[in-house]
C-alpha positions in Angstrom: -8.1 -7.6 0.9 -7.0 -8.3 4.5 -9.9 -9.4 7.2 -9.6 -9.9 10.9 -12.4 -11.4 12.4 -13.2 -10.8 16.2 -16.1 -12.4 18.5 -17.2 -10.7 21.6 -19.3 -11.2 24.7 -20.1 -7.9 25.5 -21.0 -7.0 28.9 -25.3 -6.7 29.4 -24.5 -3.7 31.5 -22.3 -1.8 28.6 -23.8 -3.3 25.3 -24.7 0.5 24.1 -21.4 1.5 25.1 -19.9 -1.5 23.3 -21.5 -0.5 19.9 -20.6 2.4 20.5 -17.0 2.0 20.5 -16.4 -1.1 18.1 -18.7 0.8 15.3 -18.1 1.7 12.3 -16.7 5.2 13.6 -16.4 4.1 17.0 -13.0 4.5 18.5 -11.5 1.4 17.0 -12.2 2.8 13.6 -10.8 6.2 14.8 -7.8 4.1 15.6 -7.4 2.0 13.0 -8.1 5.5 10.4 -4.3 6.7 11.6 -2.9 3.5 9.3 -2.7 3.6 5.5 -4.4 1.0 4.0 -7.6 0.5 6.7 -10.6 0.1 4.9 -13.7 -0.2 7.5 -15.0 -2.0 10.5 -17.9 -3.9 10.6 -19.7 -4.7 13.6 -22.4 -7.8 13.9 -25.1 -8.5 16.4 -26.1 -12.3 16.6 -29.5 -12.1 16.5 -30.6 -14.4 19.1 -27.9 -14.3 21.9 -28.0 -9.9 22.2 -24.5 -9.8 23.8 -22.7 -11.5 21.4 -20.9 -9.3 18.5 -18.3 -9.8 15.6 -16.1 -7.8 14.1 -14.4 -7.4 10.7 -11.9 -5.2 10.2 -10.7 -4.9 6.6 -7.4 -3.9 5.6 -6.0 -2.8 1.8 -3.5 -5.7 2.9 -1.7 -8.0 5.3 1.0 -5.7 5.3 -1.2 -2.7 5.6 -2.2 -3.8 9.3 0.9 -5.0 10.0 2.3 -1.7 9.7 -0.6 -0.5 11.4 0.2 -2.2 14.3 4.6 -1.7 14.0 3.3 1.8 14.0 0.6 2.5 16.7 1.2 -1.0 19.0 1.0 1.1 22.1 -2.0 3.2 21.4 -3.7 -0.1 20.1 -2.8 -1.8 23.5 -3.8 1.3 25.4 -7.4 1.4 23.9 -7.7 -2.3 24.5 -7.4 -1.8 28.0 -9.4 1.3 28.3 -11.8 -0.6 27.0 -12.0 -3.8 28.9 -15.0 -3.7 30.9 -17.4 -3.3 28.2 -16.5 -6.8 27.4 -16.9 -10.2 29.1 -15.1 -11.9 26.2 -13.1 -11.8 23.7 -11.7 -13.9 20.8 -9.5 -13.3 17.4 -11.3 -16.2 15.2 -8.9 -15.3 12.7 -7.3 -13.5 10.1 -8.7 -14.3 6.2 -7.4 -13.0 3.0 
């Protein structure tokens, strides 16, 4: 398996809206369903700073999301700026196999 891990400050104004979208069937996940190989999303709530999230999102294998992303790279970018203002932050703390 094929993890990348992502930390987020979401906005206080948007955090239902955040969950919302970086859920498991949020509209990442919808996203990330159109590649062969995507296995889930998991989203995190820290328990004692509200705002802050992390994500997993698993993958069959590196070269699973790496297709993934040869493949839809423009829809990815798209929805990343679509959804911009729900966050204050963001982060990639890494990619773990």
């Amino acid at each position: 398996m094929y993890v990348v891990v992502w930390e987020y400050l979401a906005h206080p104004e948007r955090v239902d809206a955040f969950v919302e979208a970086y859920g498991a069937m949020g509209a990442w996940a919808r996203l990330f369903r159109r590649g062969d190989g995507f296995l889930g999303v998991q989203l995190l709530r820290d328990l004692e700073e509200p705002t802050r999230f992390v994500t997993i999102d698993r993958w069959r294998s590196r070269d699973a999301f790496t297709a993934f992303m040869t493949q839809h790279r423009a829809l990815y970018v798209a929805l990343d700026e679509k959804l911009a203002d729900l966050t204050l932050t963001e982060m990639r703390l890494g990619d773990c196999e």
